[in-house]
DOKOLZA-5881 format. One record per residue: residue in three letters; residue number from 1; z, x, y of N, C-alpha, C in turn. Coordinates in pm, whole numbers, plus 50000, padded with zeros to 5 digits. Example, Ala and Ser with C-alpha at 12.3 -4.5 7.8 and 13.67 -1.06 7.14 Angstrom:
2
+-----+-----+-------+--------+---------+-------+---------+----------+-------+--------+---------+
:  aa :   i :  n_up : n_east : n_north : ca_up : ca_east : ca_north :  c_up : c_east : c_north :
+-----+-----+-------+--------+---------+-------+---------+----------+-------+--------+---------+
: ALA :   1 : 50780 :  51319 :   49431 : 50780 :   51230 :    49550 : 50780 :  51320 :   49670 :
: SER :   2 : 50708 :  51285 :   49775 : 50714 :   51367 :    49894 : 50787 :  51290 :   50003 :
+-----+-----+-------+--------+---------+-------+---------+----------+-------+--------+---------+
END
This chain:
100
+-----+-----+-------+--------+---------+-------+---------+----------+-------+--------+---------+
:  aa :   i :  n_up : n_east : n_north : ca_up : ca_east : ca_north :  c_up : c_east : c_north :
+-----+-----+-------+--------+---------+-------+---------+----------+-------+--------+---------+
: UNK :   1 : 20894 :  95281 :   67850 : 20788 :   95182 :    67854 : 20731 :  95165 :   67714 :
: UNK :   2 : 20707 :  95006 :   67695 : 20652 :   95046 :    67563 : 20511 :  95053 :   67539 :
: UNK :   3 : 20460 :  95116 :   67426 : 20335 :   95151 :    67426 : 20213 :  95009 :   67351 :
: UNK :   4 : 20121 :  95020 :   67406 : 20070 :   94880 :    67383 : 19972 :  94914 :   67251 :
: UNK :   5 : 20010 :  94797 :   67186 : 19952 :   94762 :    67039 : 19751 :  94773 :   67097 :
: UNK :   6 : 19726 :  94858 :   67050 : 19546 :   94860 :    66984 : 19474 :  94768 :   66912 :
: UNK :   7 : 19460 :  94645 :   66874 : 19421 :   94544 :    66856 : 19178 :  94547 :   66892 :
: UNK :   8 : 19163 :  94564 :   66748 : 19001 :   94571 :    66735 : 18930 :  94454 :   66793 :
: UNK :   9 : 18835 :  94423 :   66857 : 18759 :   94344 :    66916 : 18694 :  94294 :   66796 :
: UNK :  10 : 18602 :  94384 :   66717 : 18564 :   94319 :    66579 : 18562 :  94377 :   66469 :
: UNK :  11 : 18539 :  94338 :   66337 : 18579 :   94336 :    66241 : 18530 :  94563 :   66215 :
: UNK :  12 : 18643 :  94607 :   66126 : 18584 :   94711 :    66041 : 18469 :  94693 :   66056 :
: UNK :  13 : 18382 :  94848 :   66051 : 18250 :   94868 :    65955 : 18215 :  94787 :   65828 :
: UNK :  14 : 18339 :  94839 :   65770 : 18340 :   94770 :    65566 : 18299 :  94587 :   65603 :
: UNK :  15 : 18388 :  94527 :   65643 : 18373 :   94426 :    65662 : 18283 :  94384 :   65726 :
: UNK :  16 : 18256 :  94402 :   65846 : 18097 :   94369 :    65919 : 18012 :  94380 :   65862 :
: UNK :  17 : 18010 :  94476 :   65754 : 17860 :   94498 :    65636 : 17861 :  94403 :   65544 :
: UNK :  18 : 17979 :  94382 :   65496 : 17970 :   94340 :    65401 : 17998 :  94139 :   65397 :
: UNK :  19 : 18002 :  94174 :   65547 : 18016 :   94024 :    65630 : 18078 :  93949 :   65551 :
: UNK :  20 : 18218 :  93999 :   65587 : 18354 :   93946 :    65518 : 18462 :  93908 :   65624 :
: UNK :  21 : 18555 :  93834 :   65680 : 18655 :   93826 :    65726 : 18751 :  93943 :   65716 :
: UNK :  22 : 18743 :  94023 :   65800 : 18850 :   94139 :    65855 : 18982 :  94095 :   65916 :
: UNK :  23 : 19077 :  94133 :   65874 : 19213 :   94049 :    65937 : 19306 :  94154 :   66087 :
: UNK :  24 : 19137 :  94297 :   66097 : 19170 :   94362 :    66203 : 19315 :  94444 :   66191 :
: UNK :  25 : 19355 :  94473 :   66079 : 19506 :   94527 :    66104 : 19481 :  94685 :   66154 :
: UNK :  26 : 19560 :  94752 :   66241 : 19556 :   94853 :    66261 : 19536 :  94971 :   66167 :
: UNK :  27 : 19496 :  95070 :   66154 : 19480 :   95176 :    66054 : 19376 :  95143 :   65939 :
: UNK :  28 : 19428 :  95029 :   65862 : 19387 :   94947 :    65782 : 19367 :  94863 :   65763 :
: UNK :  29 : 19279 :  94763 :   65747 : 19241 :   94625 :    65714 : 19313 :  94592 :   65547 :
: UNK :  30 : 19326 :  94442 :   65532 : 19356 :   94420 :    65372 : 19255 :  94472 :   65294 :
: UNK :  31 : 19157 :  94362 :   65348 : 18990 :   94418 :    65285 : 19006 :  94585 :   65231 :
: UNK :  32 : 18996 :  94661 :   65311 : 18988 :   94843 :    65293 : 19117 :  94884 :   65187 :
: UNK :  33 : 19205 :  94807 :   65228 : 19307 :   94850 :    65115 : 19306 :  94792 :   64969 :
: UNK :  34 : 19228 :  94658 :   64996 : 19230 :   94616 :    64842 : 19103 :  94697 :   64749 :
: UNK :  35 : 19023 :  94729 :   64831 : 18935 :   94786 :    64750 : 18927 :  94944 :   64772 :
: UNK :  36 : 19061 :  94985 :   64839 : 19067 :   95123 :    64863 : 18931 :  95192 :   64939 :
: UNK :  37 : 18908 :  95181 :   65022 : 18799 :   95239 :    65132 : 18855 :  95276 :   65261 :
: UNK :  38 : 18796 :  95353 :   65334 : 18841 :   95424 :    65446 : 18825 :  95306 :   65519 :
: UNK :  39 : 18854 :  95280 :   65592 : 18891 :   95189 :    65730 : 18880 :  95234 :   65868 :
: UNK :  40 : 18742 :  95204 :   65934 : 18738 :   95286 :    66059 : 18668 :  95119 :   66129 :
: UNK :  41 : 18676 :  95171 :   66251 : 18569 :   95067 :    66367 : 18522 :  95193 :   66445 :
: UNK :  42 : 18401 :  95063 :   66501 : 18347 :   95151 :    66584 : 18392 :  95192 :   66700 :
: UNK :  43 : 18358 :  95353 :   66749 : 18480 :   95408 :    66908 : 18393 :  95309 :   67029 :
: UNK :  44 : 18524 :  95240 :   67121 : 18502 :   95194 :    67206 : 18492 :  95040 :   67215 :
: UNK :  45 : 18506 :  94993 :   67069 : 18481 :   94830 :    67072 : 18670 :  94795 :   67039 :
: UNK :  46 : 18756 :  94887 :   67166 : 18892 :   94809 :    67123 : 18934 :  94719 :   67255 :
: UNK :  47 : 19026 :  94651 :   67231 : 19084 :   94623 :    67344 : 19271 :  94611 :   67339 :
: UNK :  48 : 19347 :  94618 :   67482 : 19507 :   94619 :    67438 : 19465 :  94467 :   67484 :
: UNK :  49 : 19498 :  94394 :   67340 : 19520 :   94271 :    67337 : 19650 :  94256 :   67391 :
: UNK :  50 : 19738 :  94320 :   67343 : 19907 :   94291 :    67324 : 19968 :  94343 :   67496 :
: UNK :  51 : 19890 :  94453 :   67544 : 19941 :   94418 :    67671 : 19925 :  94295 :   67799 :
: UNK :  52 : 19807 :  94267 :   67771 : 19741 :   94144 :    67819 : 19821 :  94039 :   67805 :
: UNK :  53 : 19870 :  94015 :   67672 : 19982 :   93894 :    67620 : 20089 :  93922 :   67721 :
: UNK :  54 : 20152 :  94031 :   67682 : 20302 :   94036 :    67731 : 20289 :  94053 :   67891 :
: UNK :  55 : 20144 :  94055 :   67935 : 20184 :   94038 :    68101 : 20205 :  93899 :   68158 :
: UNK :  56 : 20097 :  93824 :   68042 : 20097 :   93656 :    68065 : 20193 :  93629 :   68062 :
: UNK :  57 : 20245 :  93660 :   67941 : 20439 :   93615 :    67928 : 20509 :  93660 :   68014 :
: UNK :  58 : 20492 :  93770 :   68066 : 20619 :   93806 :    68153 : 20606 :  93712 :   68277 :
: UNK :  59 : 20521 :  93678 :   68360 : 20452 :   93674 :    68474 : 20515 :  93486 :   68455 :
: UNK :  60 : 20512 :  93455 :   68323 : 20554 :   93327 :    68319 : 20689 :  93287 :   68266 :
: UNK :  61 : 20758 :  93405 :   68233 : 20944 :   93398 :    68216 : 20983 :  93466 :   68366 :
: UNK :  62 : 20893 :  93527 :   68448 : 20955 :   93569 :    68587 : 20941 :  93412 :   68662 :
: UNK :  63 : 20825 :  93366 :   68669 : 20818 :   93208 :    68701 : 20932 :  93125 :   68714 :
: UNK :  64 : 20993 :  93150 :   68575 : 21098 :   93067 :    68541 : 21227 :  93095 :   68531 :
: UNK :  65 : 21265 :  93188 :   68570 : 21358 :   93279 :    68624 : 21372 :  93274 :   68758 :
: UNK :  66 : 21281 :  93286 :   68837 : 21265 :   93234 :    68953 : 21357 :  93127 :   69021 :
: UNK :  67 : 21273 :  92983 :   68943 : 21296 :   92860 :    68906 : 21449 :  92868 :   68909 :
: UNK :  68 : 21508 :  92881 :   68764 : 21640 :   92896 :    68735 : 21710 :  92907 :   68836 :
: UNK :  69 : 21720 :  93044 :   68903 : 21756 :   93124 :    69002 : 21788 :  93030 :   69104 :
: UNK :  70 : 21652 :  92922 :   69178 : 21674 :   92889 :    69273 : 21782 :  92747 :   69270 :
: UNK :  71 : 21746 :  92748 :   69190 : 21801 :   92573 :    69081 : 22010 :  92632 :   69074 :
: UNK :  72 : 22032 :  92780 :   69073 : 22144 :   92788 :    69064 : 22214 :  92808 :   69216 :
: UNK :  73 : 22119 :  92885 :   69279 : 22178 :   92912 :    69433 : 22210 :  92760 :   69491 :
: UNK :  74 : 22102 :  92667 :   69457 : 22125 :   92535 :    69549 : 22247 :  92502 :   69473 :
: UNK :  75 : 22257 :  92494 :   69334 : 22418 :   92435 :    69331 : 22525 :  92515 :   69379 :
: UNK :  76 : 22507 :  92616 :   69374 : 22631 :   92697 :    69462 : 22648 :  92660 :   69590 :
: UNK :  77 : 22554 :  92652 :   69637 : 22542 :   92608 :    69816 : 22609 :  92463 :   69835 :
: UNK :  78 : 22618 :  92380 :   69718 : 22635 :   92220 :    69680 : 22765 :  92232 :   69691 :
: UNK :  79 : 22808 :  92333 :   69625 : 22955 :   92379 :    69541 : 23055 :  92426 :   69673 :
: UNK :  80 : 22950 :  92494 :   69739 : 23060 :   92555 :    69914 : 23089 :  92435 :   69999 :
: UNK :  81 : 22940 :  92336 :   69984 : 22953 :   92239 :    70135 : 23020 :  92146 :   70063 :
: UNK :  82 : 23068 :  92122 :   69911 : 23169 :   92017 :    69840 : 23289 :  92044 :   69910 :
: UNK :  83 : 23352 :  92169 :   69885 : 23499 :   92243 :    69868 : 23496 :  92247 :   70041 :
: UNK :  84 : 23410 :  92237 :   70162 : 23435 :   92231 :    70295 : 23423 :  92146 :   70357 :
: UNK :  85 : 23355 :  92012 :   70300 : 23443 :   91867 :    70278 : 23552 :  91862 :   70246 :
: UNK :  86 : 23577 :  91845 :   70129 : 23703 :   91858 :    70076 : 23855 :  91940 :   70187 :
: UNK :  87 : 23787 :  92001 :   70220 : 23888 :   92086 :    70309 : 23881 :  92039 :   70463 :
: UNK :  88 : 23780 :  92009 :   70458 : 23789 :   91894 :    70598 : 23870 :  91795 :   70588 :
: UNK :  89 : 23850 :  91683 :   70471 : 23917 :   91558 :    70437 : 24061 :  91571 :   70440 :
: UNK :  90 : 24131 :  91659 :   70325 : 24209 :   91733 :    70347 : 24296 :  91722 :   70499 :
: UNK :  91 : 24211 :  91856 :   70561 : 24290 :   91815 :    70699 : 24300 :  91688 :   70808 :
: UNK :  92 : 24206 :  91600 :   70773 : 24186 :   91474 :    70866 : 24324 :  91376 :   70840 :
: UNK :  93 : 24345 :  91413 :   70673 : 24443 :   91320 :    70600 : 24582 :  91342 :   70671 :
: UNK :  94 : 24585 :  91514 :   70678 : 24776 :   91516 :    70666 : 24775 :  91521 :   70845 :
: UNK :  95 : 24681 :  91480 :   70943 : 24673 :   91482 :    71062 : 24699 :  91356 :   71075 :
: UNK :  96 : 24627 :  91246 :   71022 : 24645 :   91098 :    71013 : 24780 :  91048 :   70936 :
: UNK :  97 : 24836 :  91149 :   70826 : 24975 :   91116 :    70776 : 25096 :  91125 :   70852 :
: UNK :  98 : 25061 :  91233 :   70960 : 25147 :   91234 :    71061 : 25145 :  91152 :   71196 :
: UNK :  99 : 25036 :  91063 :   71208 : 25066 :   90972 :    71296 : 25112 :  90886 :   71252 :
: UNK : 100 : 25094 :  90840 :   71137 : 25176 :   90717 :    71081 : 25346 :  90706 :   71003 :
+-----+-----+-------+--------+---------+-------+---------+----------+-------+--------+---------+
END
């Protein structure tokens, strides 16, 4: 399973003080690295953004998979009652070739 990305609700300490645009990167912000400073947030203001995403997504490629899925069974089903025509016609023909 994979483990879900930690994604900050808001900005660093550094940045919130210094009421700057934080670009939120994990471990480290740019901000903290360009000016070399520790890089912390505060405990408890996180959220798993990234699992949240990938459930939306999944929940909407299962949707459509679904979809697909059903979109392929009906042509198969198209594909049997073609070929049992066909195999009907077939026999109507060489039944009718032999009366004539």
């Amino acid at each position: 399973m994979m483990k879900s990305l930690i994604i900050p609700t808001i900005s660093c300490e550094n940045c919130r003080v210094k009421k700057i645009k934080c670009n939120k990167r994990l471990y480290k912000c740019s901000n903290c690295i360009k000016n070399n400073l520790k890089c912390y947030y505060k405990k408890g203001e996180y959220i798993s953004k990234l699992k949240n995403t990938n459930t939306i997504h999944l929940k909407k490629y299962n949707d459509i998979i679904k979809t697909k899925e059903n979109i392929i069974v009906n042509q198969i089903e198209l594909v049997y009652l073609q070929n049992s025509i066909d195999v009907q016609l077939n026999d109507i023909l060489k039944v009718s070739i032999k009366f004539y």
